[in-house]
C-alpha positions in Angstrom: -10.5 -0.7 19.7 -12.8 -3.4 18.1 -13.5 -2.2 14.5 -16.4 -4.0 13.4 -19.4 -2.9 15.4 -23.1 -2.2 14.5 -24.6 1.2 13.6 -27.7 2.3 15.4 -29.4 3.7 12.8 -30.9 3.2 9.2 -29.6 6.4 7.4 -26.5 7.9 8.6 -25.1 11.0 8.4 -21.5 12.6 8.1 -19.4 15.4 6.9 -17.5 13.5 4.3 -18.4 10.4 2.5 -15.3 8.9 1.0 -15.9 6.1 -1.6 -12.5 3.8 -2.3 -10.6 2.4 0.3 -7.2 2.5 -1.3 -4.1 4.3 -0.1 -5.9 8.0 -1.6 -9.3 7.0 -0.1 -7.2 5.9 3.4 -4.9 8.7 3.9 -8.0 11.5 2.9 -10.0 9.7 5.4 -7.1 9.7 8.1 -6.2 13.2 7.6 -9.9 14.7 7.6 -11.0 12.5 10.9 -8.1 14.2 12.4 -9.1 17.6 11.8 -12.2 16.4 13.7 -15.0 16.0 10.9 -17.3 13.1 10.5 -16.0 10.5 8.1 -17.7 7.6 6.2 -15.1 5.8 4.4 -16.8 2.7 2.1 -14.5 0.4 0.4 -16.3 -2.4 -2.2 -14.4 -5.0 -1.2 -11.5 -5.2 1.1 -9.0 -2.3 1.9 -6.2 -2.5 -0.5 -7.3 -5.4 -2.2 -6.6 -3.8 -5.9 -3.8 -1.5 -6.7 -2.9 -0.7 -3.2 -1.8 -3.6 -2.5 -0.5 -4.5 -6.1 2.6 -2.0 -6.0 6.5 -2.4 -6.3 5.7 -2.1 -2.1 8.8 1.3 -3.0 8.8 4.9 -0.8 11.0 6.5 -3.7 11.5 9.6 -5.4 11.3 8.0 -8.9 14.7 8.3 -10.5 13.4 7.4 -14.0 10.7 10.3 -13.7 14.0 13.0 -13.9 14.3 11.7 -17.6 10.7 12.9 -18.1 11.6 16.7 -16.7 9.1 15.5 -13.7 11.2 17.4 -11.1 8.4 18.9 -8.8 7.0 15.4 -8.1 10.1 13.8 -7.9 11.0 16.5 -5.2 7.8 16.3 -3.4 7.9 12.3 -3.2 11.8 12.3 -1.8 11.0 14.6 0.5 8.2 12.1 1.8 10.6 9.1 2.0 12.1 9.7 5.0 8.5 11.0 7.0 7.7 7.4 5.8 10.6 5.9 8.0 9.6 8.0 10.9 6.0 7.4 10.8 5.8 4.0 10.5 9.3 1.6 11.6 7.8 -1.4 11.8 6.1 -1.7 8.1 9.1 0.8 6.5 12.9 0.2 6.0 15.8 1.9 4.1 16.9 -0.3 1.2 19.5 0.2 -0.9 19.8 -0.2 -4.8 22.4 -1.3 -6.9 22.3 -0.2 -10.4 24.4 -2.1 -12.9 25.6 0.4 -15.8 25.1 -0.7 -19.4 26.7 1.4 -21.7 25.0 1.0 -24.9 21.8 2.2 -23.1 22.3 5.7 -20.7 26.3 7.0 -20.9 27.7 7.1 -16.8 27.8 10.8 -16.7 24.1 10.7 -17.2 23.5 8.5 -14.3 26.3 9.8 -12.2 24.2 13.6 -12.7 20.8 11.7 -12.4 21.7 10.8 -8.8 23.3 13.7 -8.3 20.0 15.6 -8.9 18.2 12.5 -6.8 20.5 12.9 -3.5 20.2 16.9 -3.8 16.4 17.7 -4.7 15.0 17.3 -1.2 16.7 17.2 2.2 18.0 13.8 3.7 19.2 12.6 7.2 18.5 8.9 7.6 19.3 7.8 4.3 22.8 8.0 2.4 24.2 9.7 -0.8 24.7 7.9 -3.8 28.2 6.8 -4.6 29.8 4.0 -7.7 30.7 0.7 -7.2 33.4 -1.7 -8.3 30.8 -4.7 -9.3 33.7 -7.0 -9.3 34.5 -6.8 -5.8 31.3 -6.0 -4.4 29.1 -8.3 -2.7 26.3 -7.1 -5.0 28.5 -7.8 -8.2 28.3 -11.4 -7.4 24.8 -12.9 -9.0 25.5 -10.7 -11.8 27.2 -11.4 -15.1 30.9 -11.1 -15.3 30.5 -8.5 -18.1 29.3 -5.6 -15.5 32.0 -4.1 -14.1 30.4 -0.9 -12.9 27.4 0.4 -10.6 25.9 3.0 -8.8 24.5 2.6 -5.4 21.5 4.8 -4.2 18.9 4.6 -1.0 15.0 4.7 -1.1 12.7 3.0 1.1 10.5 0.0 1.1 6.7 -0.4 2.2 4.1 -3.1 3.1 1.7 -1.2 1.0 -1.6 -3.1 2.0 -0.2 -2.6 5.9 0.1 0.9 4.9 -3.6 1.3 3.7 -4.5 -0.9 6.8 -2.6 1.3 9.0 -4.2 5.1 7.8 -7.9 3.2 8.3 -7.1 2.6 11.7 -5.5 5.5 12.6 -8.8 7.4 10.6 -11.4 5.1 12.9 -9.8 5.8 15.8 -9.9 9.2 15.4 -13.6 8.6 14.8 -13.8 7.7 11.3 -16.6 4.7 10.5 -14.9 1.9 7.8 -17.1 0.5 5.9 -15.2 -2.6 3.7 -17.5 -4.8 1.0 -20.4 -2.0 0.6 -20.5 -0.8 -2.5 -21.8 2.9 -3.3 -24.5 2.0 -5.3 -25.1 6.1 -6.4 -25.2 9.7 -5.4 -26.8 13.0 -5.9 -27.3 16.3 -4.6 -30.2 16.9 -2.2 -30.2 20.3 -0.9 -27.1 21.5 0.8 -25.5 17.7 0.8 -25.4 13.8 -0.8 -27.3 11.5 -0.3 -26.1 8.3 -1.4 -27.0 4.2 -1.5 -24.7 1.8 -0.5 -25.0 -2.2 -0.7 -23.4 -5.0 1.0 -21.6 -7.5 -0.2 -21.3 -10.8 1.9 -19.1 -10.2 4.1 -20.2 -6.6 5.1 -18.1 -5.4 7.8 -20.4 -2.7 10.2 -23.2 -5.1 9.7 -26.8 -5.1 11.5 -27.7 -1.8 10.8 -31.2 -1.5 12.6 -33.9 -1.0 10.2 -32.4 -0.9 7.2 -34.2 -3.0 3.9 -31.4 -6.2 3.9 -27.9 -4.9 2.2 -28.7 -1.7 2.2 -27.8 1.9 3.9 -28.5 5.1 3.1 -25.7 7.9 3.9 -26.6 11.7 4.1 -22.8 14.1 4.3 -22.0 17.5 3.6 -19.3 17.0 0.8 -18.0 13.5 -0.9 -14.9 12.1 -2.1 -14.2 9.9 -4.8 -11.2 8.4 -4.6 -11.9 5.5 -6.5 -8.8 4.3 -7.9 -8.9 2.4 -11.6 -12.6 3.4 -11.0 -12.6 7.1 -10.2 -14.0 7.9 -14.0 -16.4 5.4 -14.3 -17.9 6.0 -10.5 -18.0 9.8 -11.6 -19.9 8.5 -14.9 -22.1 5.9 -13.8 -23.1 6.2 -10.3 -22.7 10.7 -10.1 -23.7 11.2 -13.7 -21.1 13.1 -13.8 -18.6 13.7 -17.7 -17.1 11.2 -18.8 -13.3 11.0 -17.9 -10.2 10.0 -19.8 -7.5 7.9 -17.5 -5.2 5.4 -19.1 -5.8 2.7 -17.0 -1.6 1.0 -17.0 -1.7 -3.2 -15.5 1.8 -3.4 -13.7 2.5 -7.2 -13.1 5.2 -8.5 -10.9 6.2 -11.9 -10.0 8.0 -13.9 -7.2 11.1 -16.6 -7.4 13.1 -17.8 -4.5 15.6 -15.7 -3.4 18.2 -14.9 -5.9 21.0 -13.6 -3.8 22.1 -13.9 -0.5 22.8 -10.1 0.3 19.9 -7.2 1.2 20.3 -5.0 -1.7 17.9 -4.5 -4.3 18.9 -4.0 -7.8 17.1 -1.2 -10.5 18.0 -3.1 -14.3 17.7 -1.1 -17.6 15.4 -2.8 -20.0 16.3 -2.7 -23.7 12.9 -1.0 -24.2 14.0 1.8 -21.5 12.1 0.4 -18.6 13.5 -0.2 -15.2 12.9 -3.1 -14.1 13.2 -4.0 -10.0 14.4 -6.8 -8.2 14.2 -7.1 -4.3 14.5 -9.2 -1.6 10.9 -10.0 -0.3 10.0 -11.9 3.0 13.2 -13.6 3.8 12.7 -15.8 1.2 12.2 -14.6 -2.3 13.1 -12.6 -4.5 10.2 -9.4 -5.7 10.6 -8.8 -10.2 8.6 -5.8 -11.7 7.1 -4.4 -12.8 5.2 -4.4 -16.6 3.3 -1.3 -18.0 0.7 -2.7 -20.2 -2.1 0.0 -21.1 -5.5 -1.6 -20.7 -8.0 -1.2 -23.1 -11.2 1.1 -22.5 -13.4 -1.5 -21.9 -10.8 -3.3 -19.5 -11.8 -4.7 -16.1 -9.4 -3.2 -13.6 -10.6 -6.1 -11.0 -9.7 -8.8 -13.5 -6.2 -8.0 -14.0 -3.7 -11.0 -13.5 -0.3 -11.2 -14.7 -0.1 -12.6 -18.6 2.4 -15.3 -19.6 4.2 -12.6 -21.9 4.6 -10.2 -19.3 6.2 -13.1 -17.3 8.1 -14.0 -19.5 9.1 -10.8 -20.5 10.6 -10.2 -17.2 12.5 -13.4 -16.4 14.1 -12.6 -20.1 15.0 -8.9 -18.5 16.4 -10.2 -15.4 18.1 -13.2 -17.0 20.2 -10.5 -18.9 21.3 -9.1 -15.6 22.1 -12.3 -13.2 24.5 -15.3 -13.6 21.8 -17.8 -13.1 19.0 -18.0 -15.6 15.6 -16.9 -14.9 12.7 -19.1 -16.0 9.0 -18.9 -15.8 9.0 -22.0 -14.0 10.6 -20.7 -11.2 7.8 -18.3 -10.3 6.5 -19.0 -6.9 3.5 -16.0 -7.2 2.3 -13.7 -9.6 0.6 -10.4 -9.2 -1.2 -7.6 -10.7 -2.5 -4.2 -9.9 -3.9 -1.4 -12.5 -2.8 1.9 -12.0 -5.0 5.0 -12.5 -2.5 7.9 -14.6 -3.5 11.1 -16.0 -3.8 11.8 -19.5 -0.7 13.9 -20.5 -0.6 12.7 -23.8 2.4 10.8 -23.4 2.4 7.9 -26.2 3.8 5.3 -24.5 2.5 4.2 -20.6 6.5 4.1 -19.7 6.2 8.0 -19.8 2.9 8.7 -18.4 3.7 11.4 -15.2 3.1 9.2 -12.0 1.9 13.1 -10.6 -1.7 13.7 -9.1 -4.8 16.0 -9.8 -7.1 17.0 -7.3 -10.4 18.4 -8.9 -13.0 20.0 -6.6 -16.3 20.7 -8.0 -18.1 23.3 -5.1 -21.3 25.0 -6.5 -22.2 27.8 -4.5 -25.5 26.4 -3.3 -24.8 22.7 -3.9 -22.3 20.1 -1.7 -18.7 19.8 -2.6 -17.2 16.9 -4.7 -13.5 16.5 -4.9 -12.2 13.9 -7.5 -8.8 12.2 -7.2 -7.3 11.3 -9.9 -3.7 9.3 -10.1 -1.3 9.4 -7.9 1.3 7.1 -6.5 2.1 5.4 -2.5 5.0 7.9 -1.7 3.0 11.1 -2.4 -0.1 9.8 -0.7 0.1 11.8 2.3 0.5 15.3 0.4 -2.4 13.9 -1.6 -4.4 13.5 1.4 -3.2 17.0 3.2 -3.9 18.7 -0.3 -7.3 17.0 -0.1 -8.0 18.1 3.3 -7.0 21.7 3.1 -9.7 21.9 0.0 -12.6 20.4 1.8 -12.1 21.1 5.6 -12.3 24.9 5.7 -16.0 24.4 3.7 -16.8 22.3 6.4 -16.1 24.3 8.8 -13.2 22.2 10.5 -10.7 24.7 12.0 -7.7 22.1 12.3 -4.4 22.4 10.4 -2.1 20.1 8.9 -1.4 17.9 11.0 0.2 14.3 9.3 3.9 15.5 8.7 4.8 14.4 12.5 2.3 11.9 13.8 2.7 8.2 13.8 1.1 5.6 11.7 -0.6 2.9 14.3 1.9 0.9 15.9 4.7 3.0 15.1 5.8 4.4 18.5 7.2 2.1 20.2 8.2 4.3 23.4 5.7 2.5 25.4 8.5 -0.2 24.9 11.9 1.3 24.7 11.2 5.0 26.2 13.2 8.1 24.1 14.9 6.0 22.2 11.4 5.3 19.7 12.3 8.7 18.3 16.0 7.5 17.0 17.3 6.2 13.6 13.6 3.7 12.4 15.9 0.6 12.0 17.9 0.8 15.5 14.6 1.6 17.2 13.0 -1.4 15.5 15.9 -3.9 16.8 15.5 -2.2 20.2 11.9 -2.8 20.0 11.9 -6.5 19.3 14.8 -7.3 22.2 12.0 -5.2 24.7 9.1 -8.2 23.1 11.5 -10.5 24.1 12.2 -9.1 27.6 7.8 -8.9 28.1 7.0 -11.9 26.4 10.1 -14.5 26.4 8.3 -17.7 25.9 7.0 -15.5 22.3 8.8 -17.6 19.6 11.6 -15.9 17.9 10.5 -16.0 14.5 6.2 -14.9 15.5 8.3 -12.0 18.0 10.3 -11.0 14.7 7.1 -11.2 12.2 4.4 -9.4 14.6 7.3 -6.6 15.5 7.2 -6.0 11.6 3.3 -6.5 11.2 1.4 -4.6 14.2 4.3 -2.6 16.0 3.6 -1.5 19.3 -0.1 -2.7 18.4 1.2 -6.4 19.9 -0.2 -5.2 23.3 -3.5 -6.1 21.2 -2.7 -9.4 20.3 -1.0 -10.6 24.2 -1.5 -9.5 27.8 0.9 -9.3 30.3 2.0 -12.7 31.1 3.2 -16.0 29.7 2.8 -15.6 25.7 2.0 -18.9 24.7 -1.3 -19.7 26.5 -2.6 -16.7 25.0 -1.8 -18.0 21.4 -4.7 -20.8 21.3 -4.4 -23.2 18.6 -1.7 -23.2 15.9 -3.8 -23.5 12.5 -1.2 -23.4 10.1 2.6 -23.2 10.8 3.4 -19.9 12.5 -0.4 -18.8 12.3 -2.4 -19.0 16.0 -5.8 -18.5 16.4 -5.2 -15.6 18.4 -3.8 -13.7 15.2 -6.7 -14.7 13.3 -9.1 -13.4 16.1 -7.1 -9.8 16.3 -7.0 -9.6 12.5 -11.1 -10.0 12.1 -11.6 -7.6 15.2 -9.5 -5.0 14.8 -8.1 -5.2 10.8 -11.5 -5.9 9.0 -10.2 -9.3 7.9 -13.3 -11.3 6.8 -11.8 -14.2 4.2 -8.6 -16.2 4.3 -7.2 -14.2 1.4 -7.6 -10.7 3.1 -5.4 -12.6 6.2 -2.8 -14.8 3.8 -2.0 -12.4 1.3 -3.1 -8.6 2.4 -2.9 -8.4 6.5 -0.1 -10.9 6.1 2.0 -12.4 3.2 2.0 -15.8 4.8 0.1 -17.7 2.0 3.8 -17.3 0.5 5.2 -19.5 3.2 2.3 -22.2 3.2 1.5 -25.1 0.9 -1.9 -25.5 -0.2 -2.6 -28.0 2.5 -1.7 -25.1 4.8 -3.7 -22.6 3.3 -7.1 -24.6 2.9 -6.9 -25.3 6.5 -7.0 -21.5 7.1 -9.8 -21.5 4.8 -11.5 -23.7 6.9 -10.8 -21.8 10.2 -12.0 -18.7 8.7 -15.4 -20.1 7.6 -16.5 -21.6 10.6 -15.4 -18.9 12.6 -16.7 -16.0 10.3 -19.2 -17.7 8.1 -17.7 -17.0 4.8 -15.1 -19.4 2.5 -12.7 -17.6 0.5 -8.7 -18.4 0.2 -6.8 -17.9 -3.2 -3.3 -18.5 -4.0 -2.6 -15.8 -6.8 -4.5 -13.1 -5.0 -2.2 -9.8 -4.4 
């Protein structure tokens, strides 16, 4: 299915305009198309490109939340880790965490009935019960100071969050949804029994050449609209609805990225002396993931503008250097990152305690168009979000489909085309079968691109190569381990339009290329696409 394709029209019309293409604005759009309304989804600048793609990249219940009393949404978001490994194999896994206990900060019978509460709260069958550890002789005791004896092991799950986001677009457009990425809704009001709202393009545009518009311009008419803005849900309900003005505390969460720090696949969860957690995971092969910060942004912040600050660096190299063996300095930080996070008001004092829940808020009049308002949320719960969502707005639409997400694969994800009943086994066995069938179909496919495309597009490979000898498919190799015909799939099918939203969204290669590298993509990607863009710090 090629994504970016011209509309026919000046004004178009739909059931539900969605405006934010984050993982709320994604999943509502996903869910709804497949209930068989008409959905305009328009996204400012690329999917993901703010806080969706600016996460921890965890599928997790939250243990820290159970010391807030937030035991319905820590429920709710375990009992979504494991649809997450179902849905999706190829951009999920299982990972384990090791937590080193401190003494002087939480006694062990607190953590010990913590985890009890976390293994017990929702049902599991992929993933394993917590148990202690003897840090001393366990391979996860190693990079750690001498002085921790004891640990607790648990199991959550990890996510390419900007695949993710990628992934419920696609699914929504080829259910029938339209993407629109770099239009900006410009405003909205009621007219009659609907919206009719003014969107711009940025350069860029994807969906462009729509006939007879005035240049950069489309006007949408739909039945009910979304705003699922993200950091800039309450100003988008201000400014461009005149709507009340809303109260979110708007928290920056900065992470950064060293070379690896140990040698096994466990992730650790470290208690801050300020009660914070603070992660460390192993991150493409090579590197080691730290966060995140909480710092609250003021009112008049700009949620687009957030980069990680030298304190907050700091701040966690000092946290994880009180954990590991080997110090941890600023000037081992290969990448930094930063993505603002949208929480409720619940009068919490300190952003550390703010509930991580969601509110839906649906304002119907009886002879006006329905708006629904997302506020907060988190990646784990995003598909209840999105269900909750749809069963608010599809029966006033008229749709008559049920839930329908709980069961269904995210693109890519079945791989049975490939490896037959066995796509419907344990995610991590079906993944290894999956990548020894690529290598069976394709066996000139270099190992490593076989390995990093299995974990990228899933069964959407048959995309990228025919039937056939891989290699002359591949066309030029513009950087190491990046072909042209990647770059080609990426812009037709994935929206990609600059060589940041291909480096360090679609893929996290950018991580694995010097600058040299990197410009040369740039380069590519301008005089095949007419637009130059490449950053190195971009999330």
């Amino acid at each position: 299915m090629r994504v970016n394709v011209s509309f026919p029209a000046t004004e178009l019309h739909c059931d539900v305009l969605i405006v934010g293409g984050g993982i709320n604005g994604a999943g509502i759009a996903r869910d709804l198309a497949g209930r068989g309304l008409r959905v305009l989804l328009c996204e400012q600048g690329d999917l993901a490109q703010h806080t969706s793609s600016c996460s921890t990249k965890l599928v997790h219940g939250g243990l820290r939340y159970l010391e807030h009393g937030e035991f319905a949404l820590v429920r709710k978001a375990l009992a979504e880790r494991e649809l997450f490994l179902r849905s999706a194999p190829h951009i999920t896994r299982a990972l384990r965490f090791v937590l080193p206990h401190v003494p002087e900060l939480r006694p062990a019978w607190m953590l010990r009935a913590g985890l009890f509460l976390y293994d017990h709260l929702a049902r599991r069958e992929l993933l394993p019960a917590s148990r202690t550890l003897n840090l001393r002789t366990h391979p996860a005791g190693a990079p750690l100071h001498p002085d921790f004896e004891q640990g607790f092991a648990y199991a959550d799950g990890w996510v390419d969050d900007a695949r993710l986001v990628l992934l419920c677009a696609l699914d929504a457009a080829e259910r029938g949804a339209r993407v629109l990425t770099r239009w900006h809704c410009a405003g909205a009001r009621r007219a009659g029994p609907g919206w009719s709202a003014t969107l711009q393009a940025a350069e860029g545009a994807s969906e462009a050449g729509v006939g007879g518009r005035r240049a950069g311009e489309l006007r949408v008419q739909a039945r009910a609209l979304v705003n699922a803005a993200g950091p800039w849900a309450a100003s988008f309900l201000h400014r461009q609805l005149q709507g009340p003005l809303q109260v979110l505390r708007l928290v920056r969460g900065s992470h950064i990225v060293l070379p690896r720090l140990f040698e096994h696949d466990f992730a650790y969860v470290f208690q801050s002396t300020d009660r914070r957690v603070l992660f460390a995971i192993p991150y493409e092969d090579d590197f080691t993931l730290l966060g995140t910060t909480e710092v609250e942004l003021p009112a008049s912040g700009e949620p687009s503008a957030a980069q990680a600050s030298a304190a907050e660096v700091e701040y966690l190299c000092a946290q994880a250097g009180r954990y590991f063996r080997a110090p941890v300095r600023p000037a081992q930080v290969v990448w930094s990152y930063a993505g603002v996070r949208p929480l409720l008001d619940d009068g919490a004092r300190e952003a550390t305690a703010l509930t991580r829940d969601y509110r839906l808020e649906l304002e119907a009049p009886p002879a006006g168009a329905p708006l629904l308002n997302v506020w907060g949320g988190k990646i784990t719960t995003f598909r209840v979000l999105a269900q909750e969502a749809a069963e608010l707005l599809a029966p006033r639409l008229g749709a008559s489909g049920g839930p329908w997400t709980a069961g269904a694969w995210l693109p890519g994800g079945d791989f049975s085309a490939f490896i037959g009943a066995a796509a419907r086994g344990e995610p991590a066995q079906a993944l290894r079968q999956f990548e020894l069938a690529l290598g069976g179909r394709w066996p000139d496919l270099p190992a490593s691109l076989r390995r990093r495309w299995a974990r990228l597009y899933g069964a959407r490979i048959e995309l990228l190569l025919r039937p056939g000898p891989a290699l002359p498919q591949l066309g030029a190799e513009v950087a190491p381990g990046l072909f042209e015909a990647e770059l080609r799939y990426l812009h037709r099918h994935e929206w990609a339009a600059t060589a940041e939203d291909v480096l360090w969204r679609r893929t996290k290669l950018g991580l694995h290329m010097d600058a040299a590298a990197r410009s040369r993509v740039a380069a590519w990607c301008a005089r095949e696409w007419g637009r130059v863009e490449v950053s190195s710090v971009a999330c």
